[in-house]
SEMIVO-786094 format. One record per residue: x, y, z of N, C-alpha, C, O, CB in turn; residue in one letter. Coordinates in steps of 0.05 Angstrom, whole numbers, plus 32768, in hexadecimal, padded with zeros to 4 digits. Glycine has a CB too. Layout:
REM residues N
XYZXYZXYZXYZXYZa ...
//
This chain:
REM residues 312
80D47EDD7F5080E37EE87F6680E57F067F6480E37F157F7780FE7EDC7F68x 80EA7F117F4880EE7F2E7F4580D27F397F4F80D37F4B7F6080F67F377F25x 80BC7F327F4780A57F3C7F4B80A47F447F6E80A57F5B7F7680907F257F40x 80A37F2E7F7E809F7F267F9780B27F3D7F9E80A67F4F7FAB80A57F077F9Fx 80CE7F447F9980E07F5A7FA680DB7F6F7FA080E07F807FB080F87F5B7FA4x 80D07F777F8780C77F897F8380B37F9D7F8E80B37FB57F8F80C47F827F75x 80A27F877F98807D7F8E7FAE808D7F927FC480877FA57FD2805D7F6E7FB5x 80AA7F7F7FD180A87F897FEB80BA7F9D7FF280B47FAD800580AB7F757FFDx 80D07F9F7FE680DC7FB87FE280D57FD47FE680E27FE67FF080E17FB87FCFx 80BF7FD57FDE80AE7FF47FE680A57FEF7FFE809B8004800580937FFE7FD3x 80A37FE1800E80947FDF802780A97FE6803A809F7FF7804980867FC3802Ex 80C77FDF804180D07FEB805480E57FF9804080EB7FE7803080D97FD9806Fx 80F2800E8039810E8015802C811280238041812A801E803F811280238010x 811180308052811C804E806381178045807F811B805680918107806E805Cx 810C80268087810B8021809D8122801180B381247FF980B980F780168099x 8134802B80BC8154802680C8814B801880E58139801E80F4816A804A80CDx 815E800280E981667FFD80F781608010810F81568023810381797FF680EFx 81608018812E816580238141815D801D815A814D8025816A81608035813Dx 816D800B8159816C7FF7817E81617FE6817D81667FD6818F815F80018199x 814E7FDE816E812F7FC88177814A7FAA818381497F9C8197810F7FB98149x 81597FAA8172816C7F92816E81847F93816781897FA1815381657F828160x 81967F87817181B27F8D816F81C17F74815581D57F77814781C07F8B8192x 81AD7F5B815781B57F4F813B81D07F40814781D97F47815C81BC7F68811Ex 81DB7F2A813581ED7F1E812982097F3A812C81FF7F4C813A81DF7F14810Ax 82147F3C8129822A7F548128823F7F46810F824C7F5380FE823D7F59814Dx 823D7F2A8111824F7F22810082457F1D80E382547F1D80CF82597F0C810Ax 82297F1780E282137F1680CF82157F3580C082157F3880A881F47F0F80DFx 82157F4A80D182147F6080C682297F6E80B482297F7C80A0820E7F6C80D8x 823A7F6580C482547F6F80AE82567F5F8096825E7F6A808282747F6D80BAx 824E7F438095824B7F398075823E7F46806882497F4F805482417F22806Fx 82207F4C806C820D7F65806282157F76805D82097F85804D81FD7F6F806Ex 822D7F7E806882397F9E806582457F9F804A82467FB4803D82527FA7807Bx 824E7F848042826A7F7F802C825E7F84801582467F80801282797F5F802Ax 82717F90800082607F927FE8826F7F7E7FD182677F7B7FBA825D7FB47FDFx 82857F737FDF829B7F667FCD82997F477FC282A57F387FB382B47F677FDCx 82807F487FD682727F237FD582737F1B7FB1826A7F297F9F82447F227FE4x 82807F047FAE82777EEA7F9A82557EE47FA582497EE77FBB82907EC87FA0x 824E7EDB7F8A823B7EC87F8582317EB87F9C821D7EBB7FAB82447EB77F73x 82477EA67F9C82427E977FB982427E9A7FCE82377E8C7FDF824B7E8A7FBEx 82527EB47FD282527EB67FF382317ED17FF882287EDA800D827E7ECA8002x 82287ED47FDE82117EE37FE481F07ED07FEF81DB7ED27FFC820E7EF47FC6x 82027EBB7FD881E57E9C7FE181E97E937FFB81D87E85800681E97E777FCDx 82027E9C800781FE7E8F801F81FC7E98803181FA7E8D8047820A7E828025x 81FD7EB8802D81F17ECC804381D67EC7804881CB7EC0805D81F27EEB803Bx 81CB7ECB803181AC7EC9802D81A67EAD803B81957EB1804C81A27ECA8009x 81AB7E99803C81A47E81804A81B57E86805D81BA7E6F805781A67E66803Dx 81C47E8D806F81D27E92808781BE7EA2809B81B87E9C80B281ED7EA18081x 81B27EBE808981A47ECC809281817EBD809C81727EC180B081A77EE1807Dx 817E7EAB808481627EA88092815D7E8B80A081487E7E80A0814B7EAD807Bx 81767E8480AB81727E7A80C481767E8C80E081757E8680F881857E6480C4x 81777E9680DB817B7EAB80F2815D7EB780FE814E7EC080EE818D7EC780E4x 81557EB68117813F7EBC812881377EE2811381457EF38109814E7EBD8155x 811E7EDE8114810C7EF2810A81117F0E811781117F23810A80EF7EE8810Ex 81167F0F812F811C7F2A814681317F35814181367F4D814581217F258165x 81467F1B813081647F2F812581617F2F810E816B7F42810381847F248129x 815A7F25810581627F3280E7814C7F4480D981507F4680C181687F1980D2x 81387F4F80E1811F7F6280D881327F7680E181417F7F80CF80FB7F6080E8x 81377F8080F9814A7F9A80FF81687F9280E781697FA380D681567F9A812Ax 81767F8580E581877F7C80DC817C7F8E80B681847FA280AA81897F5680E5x 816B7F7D80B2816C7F87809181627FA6809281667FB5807F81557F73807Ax 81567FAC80A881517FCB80A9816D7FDD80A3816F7FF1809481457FD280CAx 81827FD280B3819A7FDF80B781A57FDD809F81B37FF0809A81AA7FD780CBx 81A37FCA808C81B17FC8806E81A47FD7805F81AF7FE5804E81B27FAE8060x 818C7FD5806381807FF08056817F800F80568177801F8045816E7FEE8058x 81888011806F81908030807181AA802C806C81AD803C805A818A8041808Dx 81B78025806E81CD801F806281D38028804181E38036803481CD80048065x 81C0801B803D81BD801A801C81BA8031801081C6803B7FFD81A7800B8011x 81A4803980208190805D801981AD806A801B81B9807480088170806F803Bx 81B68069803881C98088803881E28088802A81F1809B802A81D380938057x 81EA8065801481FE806C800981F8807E7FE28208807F7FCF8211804E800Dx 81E380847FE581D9808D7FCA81C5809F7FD381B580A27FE581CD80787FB6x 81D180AC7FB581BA80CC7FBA81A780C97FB1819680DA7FB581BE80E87FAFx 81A180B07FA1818180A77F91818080907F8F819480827F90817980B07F74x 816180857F8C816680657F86817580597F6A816C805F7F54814B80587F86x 8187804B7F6E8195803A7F5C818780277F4B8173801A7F5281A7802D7F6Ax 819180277F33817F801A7F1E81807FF97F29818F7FED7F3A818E80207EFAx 81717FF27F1D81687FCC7F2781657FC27F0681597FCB7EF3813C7FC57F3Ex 81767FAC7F0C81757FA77EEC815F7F8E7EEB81567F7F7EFC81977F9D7EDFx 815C7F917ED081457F7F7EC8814F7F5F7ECE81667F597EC6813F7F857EA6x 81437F4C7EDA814F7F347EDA81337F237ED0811B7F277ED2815C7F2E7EFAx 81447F097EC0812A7EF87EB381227EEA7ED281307EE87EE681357EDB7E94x 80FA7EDD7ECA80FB7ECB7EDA810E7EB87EDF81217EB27ED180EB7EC37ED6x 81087EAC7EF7811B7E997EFE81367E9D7F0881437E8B7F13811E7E8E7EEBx 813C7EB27F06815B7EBC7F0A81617EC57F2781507EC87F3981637ED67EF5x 817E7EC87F2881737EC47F4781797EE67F49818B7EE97F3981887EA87F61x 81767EF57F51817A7F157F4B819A7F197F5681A97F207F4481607F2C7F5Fx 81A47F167F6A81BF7F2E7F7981D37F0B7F6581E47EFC7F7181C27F377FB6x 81CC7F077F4D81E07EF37F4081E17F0B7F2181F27F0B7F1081D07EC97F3Ax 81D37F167F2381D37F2B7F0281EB7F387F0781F27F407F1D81B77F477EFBx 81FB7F387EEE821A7F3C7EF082147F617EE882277F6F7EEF82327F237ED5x 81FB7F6F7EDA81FA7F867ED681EE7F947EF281ED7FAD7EF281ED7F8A7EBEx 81E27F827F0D81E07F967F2281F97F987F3682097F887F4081C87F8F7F31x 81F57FB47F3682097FC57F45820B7FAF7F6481FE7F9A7F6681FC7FEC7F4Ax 821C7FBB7F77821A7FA07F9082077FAA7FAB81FF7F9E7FBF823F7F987F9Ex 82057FC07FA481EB7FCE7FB781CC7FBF7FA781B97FB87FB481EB7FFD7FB3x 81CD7FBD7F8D81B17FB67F8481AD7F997F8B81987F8E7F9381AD7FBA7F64x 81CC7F907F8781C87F667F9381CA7F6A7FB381CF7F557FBF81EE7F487F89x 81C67F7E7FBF81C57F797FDA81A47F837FE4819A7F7D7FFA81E07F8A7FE8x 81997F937FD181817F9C7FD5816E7F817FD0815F7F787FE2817B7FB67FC2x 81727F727FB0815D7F597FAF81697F487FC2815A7F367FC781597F487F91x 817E7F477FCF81817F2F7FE981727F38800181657F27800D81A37F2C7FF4x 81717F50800A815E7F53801B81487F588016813B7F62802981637F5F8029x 81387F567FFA811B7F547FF3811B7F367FF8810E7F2C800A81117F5F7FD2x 81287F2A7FEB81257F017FEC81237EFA800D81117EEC8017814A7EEB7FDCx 81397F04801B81357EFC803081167F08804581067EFA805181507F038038x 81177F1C804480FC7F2A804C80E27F19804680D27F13805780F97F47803Cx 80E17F11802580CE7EFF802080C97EE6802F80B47EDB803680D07EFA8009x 80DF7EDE803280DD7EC5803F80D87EC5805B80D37EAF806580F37EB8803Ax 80D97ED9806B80DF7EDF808480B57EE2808980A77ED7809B80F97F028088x 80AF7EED807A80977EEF807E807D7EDE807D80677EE6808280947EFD8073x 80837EC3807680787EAF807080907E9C808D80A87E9E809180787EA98048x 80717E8580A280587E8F809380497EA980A3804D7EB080BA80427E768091x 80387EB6809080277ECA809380157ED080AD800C7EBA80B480197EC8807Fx 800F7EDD80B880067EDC80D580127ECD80EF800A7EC381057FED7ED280D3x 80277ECF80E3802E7EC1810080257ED68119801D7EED811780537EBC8101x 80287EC48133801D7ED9814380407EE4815780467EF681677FFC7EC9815Ax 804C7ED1814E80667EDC816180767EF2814D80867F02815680807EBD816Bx 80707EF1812E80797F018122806A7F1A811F80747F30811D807F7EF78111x 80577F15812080467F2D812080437F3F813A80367F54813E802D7F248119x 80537F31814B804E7F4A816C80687F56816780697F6F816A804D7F388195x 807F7F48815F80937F51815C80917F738148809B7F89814F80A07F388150x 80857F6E813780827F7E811C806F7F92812F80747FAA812B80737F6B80FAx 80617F90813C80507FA8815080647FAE816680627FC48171802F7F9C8161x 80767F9F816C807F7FA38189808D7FC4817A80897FDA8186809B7F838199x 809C7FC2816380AB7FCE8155809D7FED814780A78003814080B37FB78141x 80787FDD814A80727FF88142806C80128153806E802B8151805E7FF48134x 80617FF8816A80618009818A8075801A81908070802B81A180637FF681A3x 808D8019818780A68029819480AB803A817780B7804F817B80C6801281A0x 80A58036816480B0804E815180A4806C814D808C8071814F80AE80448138x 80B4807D814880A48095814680A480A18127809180AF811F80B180AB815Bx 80B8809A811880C280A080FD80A5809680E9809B808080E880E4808C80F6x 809F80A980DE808080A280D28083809380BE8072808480B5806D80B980C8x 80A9809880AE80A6807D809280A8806D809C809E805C808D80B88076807Ax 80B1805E80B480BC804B80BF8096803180C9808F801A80C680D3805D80DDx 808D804B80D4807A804480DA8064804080C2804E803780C88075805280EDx 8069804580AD804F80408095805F8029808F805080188085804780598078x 807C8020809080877FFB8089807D7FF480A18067800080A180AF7FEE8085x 807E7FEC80AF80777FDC80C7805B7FD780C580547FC180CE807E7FE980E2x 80457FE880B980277FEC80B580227FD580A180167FC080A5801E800A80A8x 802E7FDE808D802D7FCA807280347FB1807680227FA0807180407FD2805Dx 804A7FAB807D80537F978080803D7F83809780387F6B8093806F7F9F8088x 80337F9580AE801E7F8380C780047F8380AB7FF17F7580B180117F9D80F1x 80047F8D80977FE67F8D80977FEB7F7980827FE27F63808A7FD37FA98091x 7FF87F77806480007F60805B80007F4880617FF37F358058800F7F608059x 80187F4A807680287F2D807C801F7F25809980147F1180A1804D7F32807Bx 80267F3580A380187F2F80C9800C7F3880CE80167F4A80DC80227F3380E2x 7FF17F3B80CD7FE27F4680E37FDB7F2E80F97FE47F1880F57FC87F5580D6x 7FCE7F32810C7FBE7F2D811D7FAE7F3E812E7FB27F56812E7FC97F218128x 7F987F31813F7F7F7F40814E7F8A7F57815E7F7E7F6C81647F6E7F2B8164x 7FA97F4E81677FB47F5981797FB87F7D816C7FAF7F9181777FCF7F45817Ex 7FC67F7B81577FC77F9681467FAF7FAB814B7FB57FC3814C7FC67F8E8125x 7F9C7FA5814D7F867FAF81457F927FC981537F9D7FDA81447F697FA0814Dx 7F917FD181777F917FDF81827FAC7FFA817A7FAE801181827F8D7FD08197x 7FB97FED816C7FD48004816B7FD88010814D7FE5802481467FF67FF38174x 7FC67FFE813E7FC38007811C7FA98012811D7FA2801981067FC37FEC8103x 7F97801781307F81802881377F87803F81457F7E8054813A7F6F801B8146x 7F91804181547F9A805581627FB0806B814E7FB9808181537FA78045817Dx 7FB3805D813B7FC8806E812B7FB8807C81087FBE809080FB7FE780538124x 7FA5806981057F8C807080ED7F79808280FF7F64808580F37F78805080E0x 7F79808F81177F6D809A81227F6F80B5812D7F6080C681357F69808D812Ex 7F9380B381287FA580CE81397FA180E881227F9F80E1810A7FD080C4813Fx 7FA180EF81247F9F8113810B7FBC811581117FC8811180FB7F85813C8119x 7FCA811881207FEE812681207FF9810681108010810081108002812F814Ex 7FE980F981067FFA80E480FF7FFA80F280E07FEC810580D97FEE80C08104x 800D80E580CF801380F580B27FF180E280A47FE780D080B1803E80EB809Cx 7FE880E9808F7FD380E980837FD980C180677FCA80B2805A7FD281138072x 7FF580C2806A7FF880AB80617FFB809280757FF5807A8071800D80AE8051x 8004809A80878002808680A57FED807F80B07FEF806B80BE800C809080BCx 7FD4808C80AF7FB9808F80B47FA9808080957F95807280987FB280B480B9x 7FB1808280827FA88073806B7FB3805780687FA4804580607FAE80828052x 7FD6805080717FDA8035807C7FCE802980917FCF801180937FF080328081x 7FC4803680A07FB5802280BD7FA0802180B87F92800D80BD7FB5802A80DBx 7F96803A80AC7F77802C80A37F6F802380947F588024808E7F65803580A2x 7F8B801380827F79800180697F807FE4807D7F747FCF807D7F8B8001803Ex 7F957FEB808B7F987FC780A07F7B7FC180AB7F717FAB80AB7FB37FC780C4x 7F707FD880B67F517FDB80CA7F437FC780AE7F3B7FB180B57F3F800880D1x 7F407FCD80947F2E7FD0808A7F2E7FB180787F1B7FA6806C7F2F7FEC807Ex 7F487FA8807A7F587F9780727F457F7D80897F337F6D80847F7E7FA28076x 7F4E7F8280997F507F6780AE7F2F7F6580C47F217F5480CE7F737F6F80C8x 7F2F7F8280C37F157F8080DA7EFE7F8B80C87F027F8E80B07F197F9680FBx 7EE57F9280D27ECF7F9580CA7ECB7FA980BE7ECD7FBD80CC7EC07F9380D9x 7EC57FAD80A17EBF7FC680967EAF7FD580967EB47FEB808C7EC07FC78087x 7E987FCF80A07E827FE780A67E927FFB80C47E95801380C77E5B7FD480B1x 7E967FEA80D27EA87FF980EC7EBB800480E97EC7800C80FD7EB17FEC80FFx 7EC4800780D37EE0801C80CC7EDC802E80B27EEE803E80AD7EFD800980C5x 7EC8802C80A37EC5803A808D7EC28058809A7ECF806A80907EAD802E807Cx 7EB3805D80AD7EAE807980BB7ED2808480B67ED9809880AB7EA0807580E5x 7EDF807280C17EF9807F80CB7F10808380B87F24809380B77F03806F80E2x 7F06806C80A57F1C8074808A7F12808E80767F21809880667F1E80558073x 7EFA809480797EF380A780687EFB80C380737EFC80D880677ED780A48062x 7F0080BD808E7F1580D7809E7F2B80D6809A7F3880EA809F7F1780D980BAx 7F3580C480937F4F80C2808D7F5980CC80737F6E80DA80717F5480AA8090x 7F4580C180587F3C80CD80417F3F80EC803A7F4C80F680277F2380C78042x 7F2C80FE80547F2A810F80537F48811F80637F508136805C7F118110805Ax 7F4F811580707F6E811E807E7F84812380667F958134806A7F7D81048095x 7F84811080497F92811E80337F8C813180297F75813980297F9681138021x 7FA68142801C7FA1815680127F84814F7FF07F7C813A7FE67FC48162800Dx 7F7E81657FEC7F5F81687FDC7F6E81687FC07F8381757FC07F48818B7FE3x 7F68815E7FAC7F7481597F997F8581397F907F8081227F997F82816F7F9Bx 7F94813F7F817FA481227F7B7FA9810B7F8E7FAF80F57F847FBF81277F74x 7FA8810E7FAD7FAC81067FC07F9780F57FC87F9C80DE7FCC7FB381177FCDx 7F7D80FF7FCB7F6880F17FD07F5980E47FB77F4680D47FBB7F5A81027FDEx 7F6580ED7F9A7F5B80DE7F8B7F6780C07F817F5E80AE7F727F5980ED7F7Ax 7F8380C47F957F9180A77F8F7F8C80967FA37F91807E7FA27FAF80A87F8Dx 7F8080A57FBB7F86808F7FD87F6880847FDA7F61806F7FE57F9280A27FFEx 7F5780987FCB7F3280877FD67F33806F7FC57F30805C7FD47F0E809D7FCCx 7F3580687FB17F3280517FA77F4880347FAD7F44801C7FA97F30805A7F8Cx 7F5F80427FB87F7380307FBF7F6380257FE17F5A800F7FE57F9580417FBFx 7F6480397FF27F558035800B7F3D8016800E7F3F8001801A7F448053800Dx 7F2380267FF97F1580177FF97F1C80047FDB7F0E80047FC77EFC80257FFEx 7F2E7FF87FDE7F297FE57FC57F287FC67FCC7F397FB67FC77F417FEA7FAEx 7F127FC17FD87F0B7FAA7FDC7EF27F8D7FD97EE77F7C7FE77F0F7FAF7FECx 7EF47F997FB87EE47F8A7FA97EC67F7A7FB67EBB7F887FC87EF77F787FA0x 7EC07F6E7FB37EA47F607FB77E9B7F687FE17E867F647FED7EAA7F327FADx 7EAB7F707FE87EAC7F7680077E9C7F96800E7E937F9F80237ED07F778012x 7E9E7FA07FF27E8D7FBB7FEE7E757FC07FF07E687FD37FF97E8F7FC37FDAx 7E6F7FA47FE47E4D7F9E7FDF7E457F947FF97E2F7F887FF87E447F857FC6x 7E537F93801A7E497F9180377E447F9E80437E357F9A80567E537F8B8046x 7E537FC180377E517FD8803D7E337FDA804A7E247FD0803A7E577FE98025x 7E267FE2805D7E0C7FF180717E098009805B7E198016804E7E1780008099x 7DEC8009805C7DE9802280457DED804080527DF4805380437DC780218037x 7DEB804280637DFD806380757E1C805980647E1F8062804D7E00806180AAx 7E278050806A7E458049805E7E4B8046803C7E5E804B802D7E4D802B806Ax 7E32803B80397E35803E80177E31805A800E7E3A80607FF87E1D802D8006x 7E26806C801E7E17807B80127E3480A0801B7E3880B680107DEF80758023x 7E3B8094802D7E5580A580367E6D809B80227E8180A8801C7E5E80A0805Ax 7E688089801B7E82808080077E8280897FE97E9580937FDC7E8480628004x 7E6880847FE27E62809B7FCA7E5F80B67FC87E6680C27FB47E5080987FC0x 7E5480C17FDE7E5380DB7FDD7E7880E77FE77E7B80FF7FE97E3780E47FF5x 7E8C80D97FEA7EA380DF7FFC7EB080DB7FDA7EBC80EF7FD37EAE80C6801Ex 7EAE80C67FC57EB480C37FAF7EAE80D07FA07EC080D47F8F7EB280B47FA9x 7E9380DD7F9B7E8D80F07F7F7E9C81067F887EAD810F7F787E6B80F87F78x 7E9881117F9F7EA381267FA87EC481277FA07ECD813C7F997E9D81267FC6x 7ED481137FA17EF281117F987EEF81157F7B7EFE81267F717F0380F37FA0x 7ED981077F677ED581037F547EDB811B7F437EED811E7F337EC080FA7F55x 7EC3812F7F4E7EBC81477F477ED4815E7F477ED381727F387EA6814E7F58x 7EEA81597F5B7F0281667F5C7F11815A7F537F2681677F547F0B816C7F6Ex 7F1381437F487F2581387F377F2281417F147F3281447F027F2281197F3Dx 7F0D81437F157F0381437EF37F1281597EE07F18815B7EC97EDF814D7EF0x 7F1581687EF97F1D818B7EE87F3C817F7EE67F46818A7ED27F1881B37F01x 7F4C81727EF07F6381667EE47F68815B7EC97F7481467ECA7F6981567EF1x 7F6281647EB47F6881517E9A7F8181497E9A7F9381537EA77F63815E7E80x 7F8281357E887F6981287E777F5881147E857F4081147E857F7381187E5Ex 7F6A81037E927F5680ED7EA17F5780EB7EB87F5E80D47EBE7F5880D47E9Ax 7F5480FE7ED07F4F80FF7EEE7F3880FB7EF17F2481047EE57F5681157EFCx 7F3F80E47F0F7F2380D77F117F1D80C17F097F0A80B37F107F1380E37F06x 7F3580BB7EF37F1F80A27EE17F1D80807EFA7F0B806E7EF77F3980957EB5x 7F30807F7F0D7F3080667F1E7F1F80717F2E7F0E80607F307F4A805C7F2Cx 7F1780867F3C7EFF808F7F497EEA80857F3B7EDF80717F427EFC80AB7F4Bx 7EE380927F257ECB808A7F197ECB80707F147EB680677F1B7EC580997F02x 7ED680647F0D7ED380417F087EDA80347F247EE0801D7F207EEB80337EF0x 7EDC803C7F437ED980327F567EB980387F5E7EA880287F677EEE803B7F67x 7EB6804F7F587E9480577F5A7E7E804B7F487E67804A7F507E9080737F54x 7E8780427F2E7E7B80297F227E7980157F2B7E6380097F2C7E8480217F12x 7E92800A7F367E937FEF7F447E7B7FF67F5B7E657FEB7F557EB67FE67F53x 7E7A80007F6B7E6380027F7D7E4780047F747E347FFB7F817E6780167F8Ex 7E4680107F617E2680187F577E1E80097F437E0680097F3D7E2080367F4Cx 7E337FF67F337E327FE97F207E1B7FEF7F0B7E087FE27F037E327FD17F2Bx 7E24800F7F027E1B800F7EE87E267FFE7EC77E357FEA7EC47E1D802A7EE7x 7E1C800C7EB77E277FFB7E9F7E467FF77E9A7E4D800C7E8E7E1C80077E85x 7E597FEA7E9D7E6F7FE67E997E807FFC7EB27E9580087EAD7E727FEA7E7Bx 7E767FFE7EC57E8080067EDF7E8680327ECE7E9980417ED47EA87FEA7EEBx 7E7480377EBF7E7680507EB57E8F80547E987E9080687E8A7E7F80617ED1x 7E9980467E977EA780487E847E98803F7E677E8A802B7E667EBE803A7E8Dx 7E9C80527E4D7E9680487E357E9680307E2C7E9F801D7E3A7EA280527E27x 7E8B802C7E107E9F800F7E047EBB80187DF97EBF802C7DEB7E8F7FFD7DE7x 7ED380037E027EEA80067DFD7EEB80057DDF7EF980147DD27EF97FF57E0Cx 7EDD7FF47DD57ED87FE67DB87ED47FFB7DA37EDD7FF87D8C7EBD7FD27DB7x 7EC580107DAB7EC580267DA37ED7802A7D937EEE80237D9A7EC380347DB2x 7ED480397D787EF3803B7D697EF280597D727F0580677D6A7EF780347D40x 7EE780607D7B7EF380877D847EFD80887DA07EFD809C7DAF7ED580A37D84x 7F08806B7DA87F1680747DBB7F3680647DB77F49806A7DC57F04806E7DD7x 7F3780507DA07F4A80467D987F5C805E7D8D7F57806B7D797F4380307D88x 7F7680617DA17F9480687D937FA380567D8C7F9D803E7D8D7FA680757DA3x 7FC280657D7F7FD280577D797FDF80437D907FED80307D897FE380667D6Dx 7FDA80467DA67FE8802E7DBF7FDA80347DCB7FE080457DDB8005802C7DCFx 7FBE80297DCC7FAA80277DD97F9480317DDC7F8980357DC77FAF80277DE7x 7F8580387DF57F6F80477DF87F78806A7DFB7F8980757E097F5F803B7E13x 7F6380777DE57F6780937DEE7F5880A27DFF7F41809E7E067F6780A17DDCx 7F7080BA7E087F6280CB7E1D7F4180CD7E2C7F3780CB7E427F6680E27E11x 7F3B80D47E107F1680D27E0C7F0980BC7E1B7EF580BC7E2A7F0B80CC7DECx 7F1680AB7E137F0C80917E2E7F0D80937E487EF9808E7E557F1A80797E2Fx 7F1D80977E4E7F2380A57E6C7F1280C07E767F0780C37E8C7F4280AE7E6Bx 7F1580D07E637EFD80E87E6A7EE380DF7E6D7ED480E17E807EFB80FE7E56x 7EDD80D37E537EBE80CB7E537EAF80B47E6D7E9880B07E737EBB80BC7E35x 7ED180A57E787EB980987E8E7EBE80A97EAB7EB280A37EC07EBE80707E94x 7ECC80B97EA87EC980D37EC47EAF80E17EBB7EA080E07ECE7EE780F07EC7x 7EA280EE7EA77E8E80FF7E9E7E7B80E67EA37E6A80EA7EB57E92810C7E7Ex 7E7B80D27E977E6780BA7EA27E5D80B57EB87E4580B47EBB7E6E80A47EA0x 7E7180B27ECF7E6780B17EE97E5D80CE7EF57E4980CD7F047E7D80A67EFAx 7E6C80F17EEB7E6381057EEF7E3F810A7EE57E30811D7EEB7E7781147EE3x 7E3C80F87ED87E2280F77EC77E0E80F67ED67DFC81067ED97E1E80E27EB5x 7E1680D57EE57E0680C97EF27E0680D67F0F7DF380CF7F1E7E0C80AC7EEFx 7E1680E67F177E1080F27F317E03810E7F337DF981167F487E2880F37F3Fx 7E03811A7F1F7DF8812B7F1F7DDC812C7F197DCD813E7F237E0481377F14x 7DD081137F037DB8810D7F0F7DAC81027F2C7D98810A7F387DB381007F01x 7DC380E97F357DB580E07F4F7DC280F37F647DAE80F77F727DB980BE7F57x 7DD380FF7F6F7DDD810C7F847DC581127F967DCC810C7FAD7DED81237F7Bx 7DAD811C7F957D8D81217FA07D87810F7FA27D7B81127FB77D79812F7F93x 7D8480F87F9C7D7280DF7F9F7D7980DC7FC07D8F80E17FCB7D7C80C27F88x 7D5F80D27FCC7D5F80CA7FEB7D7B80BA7FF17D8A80BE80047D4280B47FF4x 7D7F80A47FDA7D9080937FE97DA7809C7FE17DBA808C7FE37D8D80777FE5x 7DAB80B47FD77DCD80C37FD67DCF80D97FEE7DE280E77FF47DD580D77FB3x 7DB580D87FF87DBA80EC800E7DCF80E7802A7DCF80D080337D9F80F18019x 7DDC80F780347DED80F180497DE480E080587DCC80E180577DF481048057x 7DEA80D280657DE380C580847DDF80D1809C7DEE80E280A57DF780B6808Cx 7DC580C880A87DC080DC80BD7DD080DC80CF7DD880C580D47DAB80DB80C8x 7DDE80F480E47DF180F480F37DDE80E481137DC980EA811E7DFF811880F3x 7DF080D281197DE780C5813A7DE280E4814D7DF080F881507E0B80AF814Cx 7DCC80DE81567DD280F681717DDE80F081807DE480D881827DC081008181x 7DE8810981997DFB810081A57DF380F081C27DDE80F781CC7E0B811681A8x 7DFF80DF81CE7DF980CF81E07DF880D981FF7DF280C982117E0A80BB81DDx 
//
């Protein structure tokens, strides 16, 4: 259970309440309470998720801004064993047992997965928002838990906008890339790619973007061939970061070219064994590994750009 609140917790925290739904009123002020027993918290939580989906998604939004604006930082979350039920830990504060009650409940709210009456809802919501954190939860959450065919047009239209912020454009176009056809969106995520700032930014989002294992190898070779040249290129500006920038670049660029151990050394190696673990050197040596290999092939025909379409 900790795990599960944990993953969804980051997906909406800052996403307030503001009109979609007016909710329960009487439901809400229990939410409000911070004075709750044990039991009367188990029975919010099951009170709450009988309650229709339209009130209570706005509903836990509002406990959550709630939550945000009564603290100037996030509040510690205490460790709880499996099995346990979390807002029962007698060391979390009553804002932290009110945060895992609305991760538990959220979880459950989302299953099952694709619904299609839940999922218009969750667009109806994205259609009207303008607030860009608001709108990267609502993204996550449709591309996760709900999507449907229907999405396509308003999580496109938003992986497509330039005035949209550069992380809102990297949430819709991993849903594009997620659910619909990847040769037909790779053009557009690598714009999106390029819409982060140059440095640390694009060396964390290209491999997260495209990380979609055996679905790589479908890639159209114009698309393979923009994806590597769009990757060494991050590569090559990552490298001068020591000690190890780059190194998930370069071992996503393995994964595609499937050289020997995706560019990385042998771990086995005793000159890369430290005292807790692998050292630095490991990490450098498989960024210099993949730098190796591109600086020999970068000229080869089939690393050459893709020819541009003329115009119609």
């Amino acid at each position: 259970m900790k795990r599960a609140i944990h993953c969804l917790l980051p997906l909406f925290p800052l996403l307030a309440g503001n009109g979609h739904a007016r909710g329960d009123e009487e439901l809400a002020k229990q939410w409000a309470r911070d004075d709750m027993t044990n039991e009367e918290r188990d029975a919010l939580v099951e009170k709450t998720l009988k309650e229709p989906f339209e009130v209570v998604i706005p509903l836990l939004y509002r406990v959550l801004a709630r939550l945000r604006a009564e603290k100037d930082k996030d509040f510690p979350i205490a460790y709880n064993p499996w099995g346990e039920i979390p807002w029962h830990d007698e060391h979390a504060c009553p804002a932290a047992k009110t945060e895992f009650m609305v991760g538990h409940v959220w979880s459950a709210l989302m299953k099952p997965e694709n619904d299609p009456a839940k999922a218009r809802f969750l667009i109806s919501l994205l259609d009207k928002e303008t607030d860009e954190e608001k709108i990267v939860s609502l993204l996550v959450n449709i591309d996760y838990h709900q999507w449907i065919p229907e999405a396509e047009d308003a999580v496109h239209g938003l992986a497509a906008d330039p005035a949209r912020s550069p992380h809102v454009r990297f949430c819709a176009a991993h849903a594009l890339l997620m659910h619909l056809d990847l040769n037909a969106n790779v053009p557009l995520a690598l714009e999106v790619i390029r819409a982060h700032k140059a440095g640390l930014n694009r060396e964390q989002y290209f491999p997260w973007l495209f990380n979609f294992g055996n679905r790589l190898y479908t890639l159209t070779d114009p698309n393979r061939r923009a994806v590597l040249r769009a990757g060494f290129a991050i590569l090559v500006e990552a490298s001068h970061r020591p000690p190890s920038g780059g190194y998930f670049v370069a071992r996503f660029l393995g994964f595609l070219l499937k050289p020997p151990r995706e560019f990385a050394p042998d771990q086995t190696d005793e000159k890369y064994k430290g005292a807790h673990g692998l050292k630095d050197t490991f990490f450098e040596d498989t960024v210099c590994n993949a730098l190796a290999w591109w600086a020999t092939h970068k000229d080869d025909p089939e690393m050459a750009d893709p020819p541009q379409e003329s115009p119609k």
